[in-house]
Backbone as a ProteinNet text record, in pm:
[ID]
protein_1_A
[PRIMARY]
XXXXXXXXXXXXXXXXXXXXXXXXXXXXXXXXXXXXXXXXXXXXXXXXXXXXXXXXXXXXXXXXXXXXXXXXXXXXXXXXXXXXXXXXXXXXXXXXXXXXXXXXXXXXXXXXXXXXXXXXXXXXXXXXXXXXXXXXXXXXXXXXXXXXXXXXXXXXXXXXXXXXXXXXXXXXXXXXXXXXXXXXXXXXXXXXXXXXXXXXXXXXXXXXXXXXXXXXXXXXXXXXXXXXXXXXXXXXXXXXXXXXXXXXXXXXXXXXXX
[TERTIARY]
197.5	268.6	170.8	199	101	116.4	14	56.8	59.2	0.1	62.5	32.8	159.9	206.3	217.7	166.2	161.3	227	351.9	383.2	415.5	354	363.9	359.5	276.9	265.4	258.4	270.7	237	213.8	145.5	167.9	45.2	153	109.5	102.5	5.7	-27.9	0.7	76	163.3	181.1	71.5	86.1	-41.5	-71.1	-214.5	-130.5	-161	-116.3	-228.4	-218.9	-358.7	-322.4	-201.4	-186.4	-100.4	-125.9	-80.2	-22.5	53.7	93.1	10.2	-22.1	-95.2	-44.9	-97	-33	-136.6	-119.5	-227.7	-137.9	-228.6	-176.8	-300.7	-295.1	-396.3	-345.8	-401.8	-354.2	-400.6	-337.9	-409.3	-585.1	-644.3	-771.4	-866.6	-848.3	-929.9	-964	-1071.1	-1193.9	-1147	-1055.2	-1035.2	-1163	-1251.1	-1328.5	-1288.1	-1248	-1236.8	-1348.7	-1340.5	-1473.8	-1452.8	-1491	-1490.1	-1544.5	-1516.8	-1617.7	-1524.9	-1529.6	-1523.7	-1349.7	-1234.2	-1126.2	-1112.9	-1098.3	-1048.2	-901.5	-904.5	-746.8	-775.6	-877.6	-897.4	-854.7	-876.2	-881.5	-725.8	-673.7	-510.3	-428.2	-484.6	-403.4	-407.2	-527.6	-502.3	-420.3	-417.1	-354.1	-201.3	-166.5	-14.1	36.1	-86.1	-66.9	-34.1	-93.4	-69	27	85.2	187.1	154.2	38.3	-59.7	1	16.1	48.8	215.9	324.4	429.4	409.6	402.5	381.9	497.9	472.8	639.3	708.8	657.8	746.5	648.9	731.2	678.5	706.8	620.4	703.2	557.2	561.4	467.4	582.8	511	560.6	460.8	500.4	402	531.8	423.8	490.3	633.3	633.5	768.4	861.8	850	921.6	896.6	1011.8	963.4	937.2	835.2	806	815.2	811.5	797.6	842.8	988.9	1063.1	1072.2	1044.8	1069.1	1226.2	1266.9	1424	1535.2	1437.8	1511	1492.5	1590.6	1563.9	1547.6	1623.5	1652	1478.1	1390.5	1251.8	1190.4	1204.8	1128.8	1207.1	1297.1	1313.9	1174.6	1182.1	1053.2	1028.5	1141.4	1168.3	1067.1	1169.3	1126.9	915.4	943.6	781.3	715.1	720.7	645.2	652.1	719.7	763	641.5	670.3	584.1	465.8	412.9	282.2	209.7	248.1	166.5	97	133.6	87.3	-48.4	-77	-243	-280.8	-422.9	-504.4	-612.6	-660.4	-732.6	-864.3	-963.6	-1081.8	-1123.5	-1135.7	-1207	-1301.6	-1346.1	-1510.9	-1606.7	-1502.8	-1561.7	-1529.9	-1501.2	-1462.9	-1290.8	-1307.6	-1175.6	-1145.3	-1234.4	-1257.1	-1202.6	-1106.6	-1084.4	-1217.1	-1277.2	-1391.4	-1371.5	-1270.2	-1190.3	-1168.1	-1170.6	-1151.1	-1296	-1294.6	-1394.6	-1377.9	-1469.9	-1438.1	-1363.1	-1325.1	-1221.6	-1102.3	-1100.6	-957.7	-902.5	-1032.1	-1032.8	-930.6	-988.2	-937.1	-825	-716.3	-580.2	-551.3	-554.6	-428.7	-327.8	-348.2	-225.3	-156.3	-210.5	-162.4	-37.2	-95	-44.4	61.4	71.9	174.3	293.2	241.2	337.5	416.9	343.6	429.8	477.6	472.7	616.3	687.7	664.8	809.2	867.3	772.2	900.5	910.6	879.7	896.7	1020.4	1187.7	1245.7	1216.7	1154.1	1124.6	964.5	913	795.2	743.9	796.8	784.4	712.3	813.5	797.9	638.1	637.1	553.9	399.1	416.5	308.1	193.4	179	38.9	-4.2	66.5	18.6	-12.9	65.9	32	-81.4	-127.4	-296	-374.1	-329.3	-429.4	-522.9	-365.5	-397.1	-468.4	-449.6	-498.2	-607	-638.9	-786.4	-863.4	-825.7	-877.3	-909.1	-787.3	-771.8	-905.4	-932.6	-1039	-1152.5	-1184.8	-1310.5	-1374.7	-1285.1	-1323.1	-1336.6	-1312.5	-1338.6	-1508.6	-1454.1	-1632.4	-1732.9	-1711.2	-1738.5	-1844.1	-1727.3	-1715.7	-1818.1	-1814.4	-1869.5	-2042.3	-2062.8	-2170.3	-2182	-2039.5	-2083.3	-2017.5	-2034.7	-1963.7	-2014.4	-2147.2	-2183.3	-2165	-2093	-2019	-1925.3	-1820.4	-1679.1	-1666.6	-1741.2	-1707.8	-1805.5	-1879.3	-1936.9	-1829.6	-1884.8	-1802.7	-1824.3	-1731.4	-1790.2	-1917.4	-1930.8	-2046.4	-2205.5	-2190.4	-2283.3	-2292.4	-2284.8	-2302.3	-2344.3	-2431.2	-2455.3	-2373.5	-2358.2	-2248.4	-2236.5	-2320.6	-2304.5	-2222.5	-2257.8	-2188.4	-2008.7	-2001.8	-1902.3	-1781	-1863	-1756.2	-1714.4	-1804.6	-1774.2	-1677.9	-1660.6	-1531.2	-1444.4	-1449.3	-1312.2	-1261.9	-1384.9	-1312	-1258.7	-1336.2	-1261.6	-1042.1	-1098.7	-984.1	-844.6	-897.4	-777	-777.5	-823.6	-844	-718.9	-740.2	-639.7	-530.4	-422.9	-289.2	-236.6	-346.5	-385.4	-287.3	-334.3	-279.9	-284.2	-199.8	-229.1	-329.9	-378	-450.4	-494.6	-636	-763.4	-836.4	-775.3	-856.7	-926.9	-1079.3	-1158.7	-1184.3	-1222.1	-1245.9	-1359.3	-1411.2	-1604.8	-1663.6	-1660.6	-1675.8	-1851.3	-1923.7	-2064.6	-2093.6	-2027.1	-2067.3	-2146.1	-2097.4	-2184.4	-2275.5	-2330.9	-2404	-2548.4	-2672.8	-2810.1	-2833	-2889.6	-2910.7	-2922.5	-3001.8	-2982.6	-2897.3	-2766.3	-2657.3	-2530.9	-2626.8	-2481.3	-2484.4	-2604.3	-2642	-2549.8	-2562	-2499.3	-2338.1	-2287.9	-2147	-2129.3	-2195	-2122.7	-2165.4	-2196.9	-2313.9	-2098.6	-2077.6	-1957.1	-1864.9	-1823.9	-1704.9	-1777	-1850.1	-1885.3	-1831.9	-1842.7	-1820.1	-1695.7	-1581.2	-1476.3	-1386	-1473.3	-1461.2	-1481.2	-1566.7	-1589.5	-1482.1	-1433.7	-1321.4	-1184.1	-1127.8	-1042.3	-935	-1006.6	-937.6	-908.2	-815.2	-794.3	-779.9	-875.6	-942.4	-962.4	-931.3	-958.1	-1031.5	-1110.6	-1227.6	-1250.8	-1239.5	-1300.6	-1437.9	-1532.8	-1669.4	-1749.5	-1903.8	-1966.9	-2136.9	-2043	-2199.1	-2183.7	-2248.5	-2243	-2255.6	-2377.7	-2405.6	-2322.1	-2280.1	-2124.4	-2042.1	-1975.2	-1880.2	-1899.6	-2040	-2070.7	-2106.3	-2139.9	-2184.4	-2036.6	-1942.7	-1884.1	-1687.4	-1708.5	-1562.4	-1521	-1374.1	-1343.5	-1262.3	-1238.6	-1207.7	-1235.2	-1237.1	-1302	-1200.6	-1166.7	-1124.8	-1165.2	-1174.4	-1236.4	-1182.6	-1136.2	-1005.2	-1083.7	-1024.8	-1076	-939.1	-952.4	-862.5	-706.4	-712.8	-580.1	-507	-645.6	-538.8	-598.9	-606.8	-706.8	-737.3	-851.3	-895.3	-938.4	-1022.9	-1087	-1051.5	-1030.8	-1045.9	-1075.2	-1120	-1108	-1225.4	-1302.4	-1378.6	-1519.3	-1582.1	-1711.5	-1824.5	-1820.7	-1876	-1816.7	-1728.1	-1635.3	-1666.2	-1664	-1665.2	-1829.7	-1919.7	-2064.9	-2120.5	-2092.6	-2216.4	-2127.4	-2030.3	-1928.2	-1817.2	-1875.8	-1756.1	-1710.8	-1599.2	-1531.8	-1503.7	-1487.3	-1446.6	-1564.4	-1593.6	-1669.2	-1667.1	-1568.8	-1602.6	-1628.5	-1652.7	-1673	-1817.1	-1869.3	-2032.2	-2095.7	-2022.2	-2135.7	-2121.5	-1981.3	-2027	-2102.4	-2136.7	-2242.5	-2394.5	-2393.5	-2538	-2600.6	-2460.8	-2515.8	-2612.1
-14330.5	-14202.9	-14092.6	-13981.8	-13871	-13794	-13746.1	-13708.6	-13543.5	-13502.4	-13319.8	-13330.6	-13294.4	-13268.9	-13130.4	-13069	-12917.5	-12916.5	-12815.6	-12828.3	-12731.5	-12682.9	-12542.2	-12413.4	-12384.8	-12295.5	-12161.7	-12091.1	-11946	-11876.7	-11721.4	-11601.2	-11480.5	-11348.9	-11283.9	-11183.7	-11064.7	-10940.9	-10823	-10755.4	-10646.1	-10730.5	-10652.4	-10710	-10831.6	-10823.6	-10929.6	-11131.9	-11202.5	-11323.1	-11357.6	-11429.7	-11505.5	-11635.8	-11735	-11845.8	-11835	-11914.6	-11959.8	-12116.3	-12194.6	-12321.2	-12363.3	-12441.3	-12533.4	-12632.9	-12771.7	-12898.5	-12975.4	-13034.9	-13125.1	-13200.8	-13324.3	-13424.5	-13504.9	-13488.8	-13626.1	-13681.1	-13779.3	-13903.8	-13886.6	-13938.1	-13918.9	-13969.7	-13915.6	-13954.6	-13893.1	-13838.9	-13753.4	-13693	-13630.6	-13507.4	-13403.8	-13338.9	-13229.8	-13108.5	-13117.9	-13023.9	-12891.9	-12733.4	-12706.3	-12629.7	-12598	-12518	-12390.7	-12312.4	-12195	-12072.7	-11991.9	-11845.7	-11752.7	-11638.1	-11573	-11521.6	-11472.3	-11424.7	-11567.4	-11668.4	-11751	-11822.5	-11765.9	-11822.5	-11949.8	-11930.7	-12063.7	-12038.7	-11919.9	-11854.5	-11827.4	-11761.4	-11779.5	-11898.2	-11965.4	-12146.5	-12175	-12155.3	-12181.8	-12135.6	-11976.9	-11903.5	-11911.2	-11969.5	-12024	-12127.6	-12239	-12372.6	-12347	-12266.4	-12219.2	-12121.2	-12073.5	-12000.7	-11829.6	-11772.3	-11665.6	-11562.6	-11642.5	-11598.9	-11657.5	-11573.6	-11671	-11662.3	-11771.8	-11829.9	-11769.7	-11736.9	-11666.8	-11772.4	-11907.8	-12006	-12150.9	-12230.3	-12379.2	-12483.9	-12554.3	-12634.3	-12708.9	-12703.8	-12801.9	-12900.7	-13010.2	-13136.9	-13198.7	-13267	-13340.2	-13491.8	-13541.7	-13683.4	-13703.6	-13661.3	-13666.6	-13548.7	-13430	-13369.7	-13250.2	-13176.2	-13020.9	-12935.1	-12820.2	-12729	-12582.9	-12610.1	-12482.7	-12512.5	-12460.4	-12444.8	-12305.7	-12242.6	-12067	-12048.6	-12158.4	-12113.5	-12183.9	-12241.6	-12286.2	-12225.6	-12070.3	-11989.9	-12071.6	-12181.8	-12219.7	-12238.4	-12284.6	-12340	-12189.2	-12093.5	-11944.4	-11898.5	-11939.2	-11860	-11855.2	-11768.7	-11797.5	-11907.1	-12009.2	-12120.2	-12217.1	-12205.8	-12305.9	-12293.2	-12200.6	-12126.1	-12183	-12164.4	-12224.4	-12312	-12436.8	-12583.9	-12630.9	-12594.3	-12653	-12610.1	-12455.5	-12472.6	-12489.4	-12630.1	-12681.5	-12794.2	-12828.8	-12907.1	-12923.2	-12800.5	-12715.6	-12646.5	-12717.9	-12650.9	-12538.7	-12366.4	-12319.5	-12262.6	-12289.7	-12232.8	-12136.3	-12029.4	-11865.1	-11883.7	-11818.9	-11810.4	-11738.9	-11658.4	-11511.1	-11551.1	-11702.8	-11752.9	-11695.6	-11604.8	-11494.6	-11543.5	-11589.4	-11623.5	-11510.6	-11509.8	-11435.9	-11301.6	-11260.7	-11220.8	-11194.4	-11165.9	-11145.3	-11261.3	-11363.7	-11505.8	-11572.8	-11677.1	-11797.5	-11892.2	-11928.2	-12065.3	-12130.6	-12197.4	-12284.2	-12206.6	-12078.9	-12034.5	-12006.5	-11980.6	-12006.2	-12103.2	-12183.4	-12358.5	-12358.8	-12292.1	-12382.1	-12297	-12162.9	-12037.8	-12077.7	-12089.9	-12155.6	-12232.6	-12327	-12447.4	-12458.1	-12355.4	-12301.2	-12225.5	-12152.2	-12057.8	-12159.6	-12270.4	-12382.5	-12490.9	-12497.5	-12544.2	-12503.6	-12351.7	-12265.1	-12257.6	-12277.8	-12257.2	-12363.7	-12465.5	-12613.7	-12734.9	-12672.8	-12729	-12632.5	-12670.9	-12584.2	-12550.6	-12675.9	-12633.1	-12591.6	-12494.3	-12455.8	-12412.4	-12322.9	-12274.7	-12382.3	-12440.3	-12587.8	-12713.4	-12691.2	-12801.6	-12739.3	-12575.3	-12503.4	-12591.7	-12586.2	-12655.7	-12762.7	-12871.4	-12979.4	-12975.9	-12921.9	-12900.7	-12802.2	-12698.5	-12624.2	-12718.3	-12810.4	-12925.4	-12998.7	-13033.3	-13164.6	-13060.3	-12950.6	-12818.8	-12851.7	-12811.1	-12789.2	-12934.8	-13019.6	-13182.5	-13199.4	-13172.8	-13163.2	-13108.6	-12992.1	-12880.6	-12943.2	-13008.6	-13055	-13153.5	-13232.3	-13295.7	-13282.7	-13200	-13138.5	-13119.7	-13010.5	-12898.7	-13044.7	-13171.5	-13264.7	-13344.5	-13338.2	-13406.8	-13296.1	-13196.6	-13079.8	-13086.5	-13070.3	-13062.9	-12966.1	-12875.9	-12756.6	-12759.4	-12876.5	-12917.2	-12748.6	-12749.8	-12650.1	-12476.6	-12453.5	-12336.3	-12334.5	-12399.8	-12360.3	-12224.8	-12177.6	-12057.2	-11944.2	-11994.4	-11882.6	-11768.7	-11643	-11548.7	-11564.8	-11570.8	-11575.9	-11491.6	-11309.1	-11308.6	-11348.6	-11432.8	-11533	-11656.3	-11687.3	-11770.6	-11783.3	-11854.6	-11831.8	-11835.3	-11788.4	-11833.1	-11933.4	-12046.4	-12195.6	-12219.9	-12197.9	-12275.5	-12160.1	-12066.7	-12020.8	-12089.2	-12079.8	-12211.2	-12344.9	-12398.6	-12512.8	-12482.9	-12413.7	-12355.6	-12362.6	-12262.9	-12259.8	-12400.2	-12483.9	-12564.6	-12694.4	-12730.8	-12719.3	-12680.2	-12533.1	-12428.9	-12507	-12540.5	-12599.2	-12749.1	-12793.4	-12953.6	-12957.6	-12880.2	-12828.5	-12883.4	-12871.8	-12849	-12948	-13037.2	-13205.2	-13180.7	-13090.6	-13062.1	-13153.4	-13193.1	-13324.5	-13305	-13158.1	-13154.7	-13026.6	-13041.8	-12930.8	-12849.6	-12754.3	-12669.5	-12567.4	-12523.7	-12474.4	-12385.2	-12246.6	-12172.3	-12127.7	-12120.2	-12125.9	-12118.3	-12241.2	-12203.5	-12185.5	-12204.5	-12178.9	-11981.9	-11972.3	-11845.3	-11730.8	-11795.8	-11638.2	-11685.3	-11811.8	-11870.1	-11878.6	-11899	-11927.8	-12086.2	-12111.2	-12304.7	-12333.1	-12322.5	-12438	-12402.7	-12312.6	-12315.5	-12361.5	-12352.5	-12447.2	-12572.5	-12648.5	-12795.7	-12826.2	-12715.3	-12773	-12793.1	-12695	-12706.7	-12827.9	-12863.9	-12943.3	-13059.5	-13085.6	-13205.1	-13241.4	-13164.8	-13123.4	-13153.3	-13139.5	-13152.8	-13328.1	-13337.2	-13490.8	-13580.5	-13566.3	-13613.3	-13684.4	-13516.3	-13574.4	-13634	-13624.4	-13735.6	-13852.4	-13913.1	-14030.5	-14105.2	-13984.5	-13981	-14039.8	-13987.6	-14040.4	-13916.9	-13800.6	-13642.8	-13582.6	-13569.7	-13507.6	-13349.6	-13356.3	-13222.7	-13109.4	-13016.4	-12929.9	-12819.6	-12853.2	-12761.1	-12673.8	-12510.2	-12404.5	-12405.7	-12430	-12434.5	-12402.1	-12350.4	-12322.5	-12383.1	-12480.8	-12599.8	-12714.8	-12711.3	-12804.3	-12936.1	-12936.5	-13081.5	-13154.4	-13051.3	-13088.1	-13138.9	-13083	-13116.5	-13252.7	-13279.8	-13402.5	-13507.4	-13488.9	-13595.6	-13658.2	-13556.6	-13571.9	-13581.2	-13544.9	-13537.3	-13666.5	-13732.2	-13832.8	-13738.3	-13646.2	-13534.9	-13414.1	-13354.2	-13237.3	-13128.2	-13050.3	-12920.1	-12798	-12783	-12669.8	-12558	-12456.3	-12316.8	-12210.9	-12179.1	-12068.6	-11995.4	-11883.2	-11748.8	-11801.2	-11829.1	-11880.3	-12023.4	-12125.4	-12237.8	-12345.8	-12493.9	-12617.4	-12628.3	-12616.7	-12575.9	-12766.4	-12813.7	-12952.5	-12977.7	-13117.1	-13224.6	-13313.1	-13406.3	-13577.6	-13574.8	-13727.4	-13728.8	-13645	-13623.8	-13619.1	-13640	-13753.2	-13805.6	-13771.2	-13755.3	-13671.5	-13534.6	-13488.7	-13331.5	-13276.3	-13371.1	-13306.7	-13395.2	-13456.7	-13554.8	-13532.8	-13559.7	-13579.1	-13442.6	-13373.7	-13191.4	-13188.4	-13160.6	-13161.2	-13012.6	-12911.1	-12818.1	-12706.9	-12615.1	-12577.4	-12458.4	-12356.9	-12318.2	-12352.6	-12484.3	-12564.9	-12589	-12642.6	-12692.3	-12517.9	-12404.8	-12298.3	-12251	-12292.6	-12270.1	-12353.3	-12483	-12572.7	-12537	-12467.6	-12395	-12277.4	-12245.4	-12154.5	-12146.5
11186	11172.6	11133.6	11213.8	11149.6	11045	11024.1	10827.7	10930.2	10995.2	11026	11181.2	11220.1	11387	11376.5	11459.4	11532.3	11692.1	11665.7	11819.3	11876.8	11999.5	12018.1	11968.8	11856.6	11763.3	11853.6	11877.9	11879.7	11789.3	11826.6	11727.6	11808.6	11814.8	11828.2	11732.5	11749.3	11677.4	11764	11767.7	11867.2	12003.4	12100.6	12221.6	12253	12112.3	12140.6	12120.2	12213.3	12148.9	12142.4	12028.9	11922.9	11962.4	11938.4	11960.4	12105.6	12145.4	12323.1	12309.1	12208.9	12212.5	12191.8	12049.4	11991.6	11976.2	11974.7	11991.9	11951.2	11838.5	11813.2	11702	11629.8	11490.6	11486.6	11353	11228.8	11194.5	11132.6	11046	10861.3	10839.2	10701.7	10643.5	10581.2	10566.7	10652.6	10790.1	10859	10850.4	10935.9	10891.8	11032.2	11071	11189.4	11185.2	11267.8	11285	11418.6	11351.7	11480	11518.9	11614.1	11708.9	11749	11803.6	11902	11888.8	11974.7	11955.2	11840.3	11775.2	11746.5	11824.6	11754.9	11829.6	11928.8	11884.3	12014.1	11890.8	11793.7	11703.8	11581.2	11587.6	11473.7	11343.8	11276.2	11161.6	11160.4	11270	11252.1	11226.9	11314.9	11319.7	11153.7	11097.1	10940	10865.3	10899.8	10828.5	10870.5	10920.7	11000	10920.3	10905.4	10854.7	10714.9	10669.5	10512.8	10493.3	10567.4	10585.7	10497.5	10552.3	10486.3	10634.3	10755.2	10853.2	10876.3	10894.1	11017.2	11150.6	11175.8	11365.2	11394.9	11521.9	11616.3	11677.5	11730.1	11775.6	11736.2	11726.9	11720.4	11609.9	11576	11467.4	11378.6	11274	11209.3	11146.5	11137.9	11053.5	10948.9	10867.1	10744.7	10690.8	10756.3	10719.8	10771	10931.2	11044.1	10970.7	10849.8	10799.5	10850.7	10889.9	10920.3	10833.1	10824.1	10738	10782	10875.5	10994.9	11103.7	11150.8	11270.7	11293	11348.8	11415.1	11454.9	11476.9	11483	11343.6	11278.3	11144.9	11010.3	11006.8	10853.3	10767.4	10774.3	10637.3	10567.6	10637.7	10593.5	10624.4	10607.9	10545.3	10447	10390.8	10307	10155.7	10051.2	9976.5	9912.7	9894.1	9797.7	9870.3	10002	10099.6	10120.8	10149.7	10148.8	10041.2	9893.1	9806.2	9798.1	9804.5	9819.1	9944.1	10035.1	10162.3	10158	10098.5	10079	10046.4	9916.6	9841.3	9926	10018.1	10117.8	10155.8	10186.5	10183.7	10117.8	10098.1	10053.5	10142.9	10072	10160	10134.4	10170.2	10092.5	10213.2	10132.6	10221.9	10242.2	10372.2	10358.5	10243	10192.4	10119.6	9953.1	9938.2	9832.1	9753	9735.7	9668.2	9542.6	9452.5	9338.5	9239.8	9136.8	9055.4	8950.6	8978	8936.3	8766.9	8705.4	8582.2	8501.4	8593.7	8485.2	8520.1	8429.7	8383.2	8535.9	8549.4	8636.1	8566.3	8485.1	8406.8	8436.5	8429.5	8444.3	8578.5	8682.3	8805.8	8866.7	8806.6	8847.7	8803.6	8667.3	8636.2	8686.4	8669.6	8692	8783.3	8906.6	9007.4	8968	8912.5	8898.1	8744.5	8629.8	8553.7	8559.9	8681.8	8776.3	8851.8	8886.6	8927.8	8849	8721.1	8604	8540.3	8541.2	8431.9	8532.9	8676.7	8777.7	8759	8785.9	8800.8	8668.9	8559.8	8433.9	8374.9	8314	8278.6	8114.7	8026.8	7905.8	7852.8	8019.8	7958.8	7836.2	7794.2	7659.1	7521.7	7562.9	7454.5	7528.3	7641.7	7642	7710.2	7748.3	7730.8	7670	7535.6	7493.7	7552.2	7582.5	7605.3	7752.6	7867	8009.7	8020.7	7955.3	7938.6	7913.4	7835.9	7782.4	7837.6	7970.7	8057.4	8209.2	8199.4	8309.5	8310.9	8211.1	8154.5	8185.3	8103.5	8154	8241.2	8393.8	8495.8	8535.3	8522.5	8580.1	8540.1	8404.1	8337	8481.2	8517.9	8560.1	8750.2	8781.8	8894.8	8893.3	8804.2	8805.7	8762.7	8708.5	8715.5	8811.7	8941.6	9025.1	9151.6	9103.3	9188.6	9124.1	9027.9	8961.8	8883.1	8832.3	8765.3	8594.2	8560.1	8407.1	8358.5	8371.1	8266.8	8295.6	8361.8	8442.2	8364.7	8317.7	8331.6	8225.3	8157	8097.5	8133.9	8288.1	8372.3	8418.6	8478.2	8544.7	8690	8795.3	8953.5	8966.5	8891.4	8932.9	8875.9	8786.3	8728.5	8818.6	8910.8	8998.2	9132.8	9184.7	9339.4	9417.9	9561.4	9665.8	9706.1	9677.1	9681.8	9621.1	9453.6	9334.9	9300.7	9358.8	9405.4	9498.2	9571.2	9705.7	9653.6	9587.4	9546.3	9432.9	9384.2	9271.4	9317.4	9448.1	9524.2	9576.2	9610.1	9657.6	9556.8	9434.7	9322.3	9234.5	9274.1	9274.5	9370.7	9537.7	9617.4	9587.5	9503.2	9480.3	9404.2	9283	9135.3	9142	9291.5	9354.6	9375.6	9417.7	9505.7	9662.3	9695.6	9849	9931.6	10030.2	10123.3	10220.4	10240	10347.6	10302.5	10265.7	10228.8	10315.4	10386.2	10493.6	10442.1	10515.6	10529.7	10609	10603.4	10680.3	10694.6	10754.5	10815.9	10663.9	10566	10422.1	10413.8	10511.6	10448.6	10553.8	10612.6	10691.7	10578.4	10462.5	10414.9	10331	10368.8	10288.5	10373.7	10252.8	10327.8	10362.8	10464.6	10483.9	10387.2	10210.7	10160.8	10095	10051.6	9988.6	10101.7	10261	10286.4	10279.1	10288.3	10269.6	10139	9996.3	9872.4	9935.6	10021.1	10030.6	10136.5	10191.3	10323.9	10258.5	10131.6	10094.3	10001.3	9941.5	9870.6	9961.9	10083.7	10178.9	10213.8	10258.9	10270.4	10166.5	10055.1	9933.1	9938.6	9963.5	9986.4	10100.7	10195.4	10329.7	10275.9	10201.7	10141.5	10090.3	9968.8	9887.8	9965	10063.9	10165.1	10199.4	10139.6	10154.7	10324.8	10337.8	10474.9	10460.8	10603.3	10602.2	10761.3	10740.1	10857.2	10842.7	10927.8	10868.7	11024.3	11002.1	11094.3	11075.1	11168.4	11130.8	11242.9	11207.3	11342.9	11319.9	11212.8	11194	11263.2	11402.1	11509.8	11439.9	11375.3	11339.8	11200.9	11190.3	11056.5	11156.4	11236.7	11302.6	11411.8	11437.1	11508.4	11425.7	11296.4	11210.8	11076.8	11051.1	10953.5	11046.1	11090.5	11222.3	11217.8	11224.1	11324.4	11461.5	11470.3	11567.3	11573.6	11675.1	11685	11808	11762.4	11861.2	11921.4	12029.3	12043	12109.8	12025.6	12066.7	12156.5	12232.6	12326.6	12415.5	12355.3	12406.2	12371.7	12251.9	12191	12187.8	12280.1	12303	12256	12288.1	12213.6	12393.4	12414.9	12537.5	12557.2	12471.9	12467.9	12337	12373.2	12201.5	12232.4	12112	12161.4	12058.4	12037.5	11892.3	11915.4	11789.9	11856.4	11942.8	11990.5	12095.4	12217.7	12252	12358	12379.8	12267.4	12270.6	12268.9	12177.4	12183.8	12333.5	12350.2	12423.6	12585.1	12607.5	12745.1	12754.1	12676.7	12763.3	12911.5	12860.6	13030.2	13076.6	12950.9	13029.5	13021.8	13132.2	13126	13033.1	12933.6	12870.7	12749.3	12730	12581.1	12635.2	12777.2	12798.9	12781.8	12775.5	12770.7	12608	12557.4	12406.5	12374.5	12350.2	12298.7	12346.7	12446.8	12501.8	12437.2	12350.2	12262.2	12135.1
[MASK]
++++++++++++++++++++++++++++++++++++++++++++++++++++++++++++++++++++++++++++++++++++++++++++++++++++++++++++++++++++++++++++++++++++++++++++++++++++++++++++++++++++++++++++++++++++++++++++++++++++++++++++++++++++++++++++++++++++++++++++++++++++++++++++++++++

């Protein structure tokens, strides 16, 4: 069974359509790498999945459950909306790190924001859920390498050790599925090596993941699939070895020539 079915997604922007029917599904534990040029919809498809965008027609599922039907209000209303989008996780390219808080505070605030909603005797058990926040977070920045950060400011930090906050930050939630958006683009080679060294990690881990990326050899070395979007649609897929080594279509053999 697939842990997220995509079916027919659309979405346009006035008269521009961005998505043209998307259709794809993972399994749980996978690494989804997508591909493509610049304006070919990748960055939307995320922002759909996370519901940052509403798609104009189609359907996502998570675990055979719908989350997104275009003809079913009932799953937009805002309830419905915050409920399902804990699902995903999203890390920016541009990080969007709180610049006002601590990395430590980085890391609970959301999550802090989601337990006075769905705890009714917050008030009362406040102390002890900051407690376990905090714990929570200790051991992230842990797992990241930045124990000794957590009472850094974002701009006390590199754009490496930034990203890795954020991605930290979408860990917090325990989202079923951790997407990425071109997370090293504003980074130099060896601060993206620190981040993709960090997304490997949690491929290891058994984290399912979709990652927008335009690091070829990320996407051929760390992938069990790979997509590649062009002018709104999944033009080619199939694993890495399919997609780097055996391209079938010819506007995927002249992006890889790039």
């Amino acid at each position: 069974m697939a842990l997220l079915r995509v079916e027919q997604l659309t979405k346009s922007f006035g008269e521009t359509r961005v998505l043209k029917g998307i259709d794809f599904e993972m399994e749980s534990g996978e690494v989804l790498s997508i591909i493509g040029s610049s304006g070919s919809g990748k960055t939307t498809l995320l922002r759909c999945l996370n519901f940052l965008e509403t798609a104009d027609g189609g359907s996502i599922y998570v675990d055979e459950k719908p989350i997104f039907n275009a003809e079913d209000p009932s799953l937009m209303t805002p309830k419905a909306i915050r409920h399902n989008r804990i699902n995903f996780g999203l890390v920016f390219q541009s990080f969007n790190l709180f610049p006002q808080y601590t990395v430590l505070q980085n890391l609970t605030l959301a999550a802090m924001m989601k337990a006075k909603e769905e705890t009714s005797d917050y008030s009362k058990q406040k102390r002890a859920i900051n407690a376990a926040l905090d714990k929570q977070a200790l051991k992230l920045l842990e797992r990241i390498g930045l124990s000794e950060k957590m009472d850094a400011y974002p701009c006390e930090l590199s754009g490496g050790q930034q990203q890795r906050v954020a991605i930290a930050r979408a860990l917090m939630l325990t989202p079923r599925i951790l997407c990425f958006d071109e997370p090293t683009s504003a980074l130099d080679p060896e601060l993206t090596k620190e981040v993709l060294h960090v997304i490997k990690d949690l491929k290891t881990a058994g984290n399912t993941m979709i990652v927008v990326t335009h690091e070829m050899d990320f996407a051929r070395n760390v992938s069990d699939k790979v997509i590649f979007m062009a002018k709104g649609i999944i033009e080619e897929s199939g694993t890495p070895e399919e997609i780097f080594e055996s391209p079938k279509s010819p506007l995927l053999k002249s992006f890889l020539k790039q």
